[in-house]
C-alpha positions, -999 to +999 in steps of 0.1 A: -196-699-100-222-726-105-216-753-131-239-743-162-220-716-160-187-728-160-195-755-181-209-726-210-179-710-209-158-743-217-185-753-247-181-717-262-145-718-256-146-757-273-163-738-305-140-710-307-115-731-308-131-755-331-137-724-354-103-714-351-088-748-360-109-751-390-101-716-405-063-723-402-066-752-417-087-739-447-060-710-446-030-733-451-046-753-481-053-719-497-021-709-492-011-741-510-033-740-539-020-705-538+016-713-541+010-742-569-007-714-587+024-692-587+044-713-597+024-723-630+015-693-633+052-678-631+060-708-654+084-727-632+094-758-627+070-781-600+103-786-586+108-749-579+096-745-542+092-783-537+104-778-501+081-750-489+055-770-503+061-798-483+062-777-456+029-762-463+019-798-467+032-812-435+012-781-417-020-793-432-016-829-421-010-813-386-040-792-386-058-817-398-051-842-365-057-810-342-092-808-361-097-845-352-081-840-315-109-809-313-137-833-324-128-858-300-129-834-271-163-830-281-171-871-268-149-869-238-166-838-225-196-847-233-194-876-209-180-850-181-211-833-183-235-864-182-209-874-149-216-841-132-251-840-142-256-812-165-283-808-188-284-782-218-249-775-221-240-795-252-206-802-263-212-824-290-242-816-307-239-812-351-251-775-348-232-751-331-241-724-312-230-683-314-208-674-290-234-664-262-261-686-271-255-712-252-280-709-223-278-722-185-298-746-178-301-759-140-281-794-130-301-825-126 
């Protein structure tokens, strides 16, 4: 397998992951807004649930450093790819692409 081609598969691979990262992390501060909305809702005490909050809590704050591990992957691969001398594979450009757009390009 040449290089673009390996090197596409770890940038779509990077974004899926990226994606994936990002949606749990909106999904756990939903789930907290949902539980805090429960609660008033049920009229209970804020500290009725206190722990599973800080649960819910403590998984954001981890999700939230995997989000910033993710975005830092983005820098160090991007200098991998300048070291082997690839061009058009991005890995840390603002705009992502679809899965399957990412095109070969040859090396330098």
């Amino acid at each position: 397998m040449d290089k673009a081609r390996v090197a596409s598969a770890v940038a779509e691979d990077l974004f899926a992951t990226e994606t994936a990262v990002e949606d749990a992390l909106a999904r756990a501060v939903l789930l907290m807004r949902r539980m805090m909305d429960a609660r008033r809702a049920l009229g209970l005490s804020p500290a009725v649930g206190d722990p599973a909050l800080r649960r819910v809590s403590a998984a954001v704050t981890a999700l939230g450093e995997a989000q910033r591990e993710i975005v830092r992957t983005h820098d160090e691969l991007e200098r991998v790819r300048q070291d082997v001398g690839l061009r058009g594979i991005g890995f840390g450009a603002l705009l992502k692409p679809q899965a399957g757009a990412v095109e070969d390009q040859p090396a330098d």
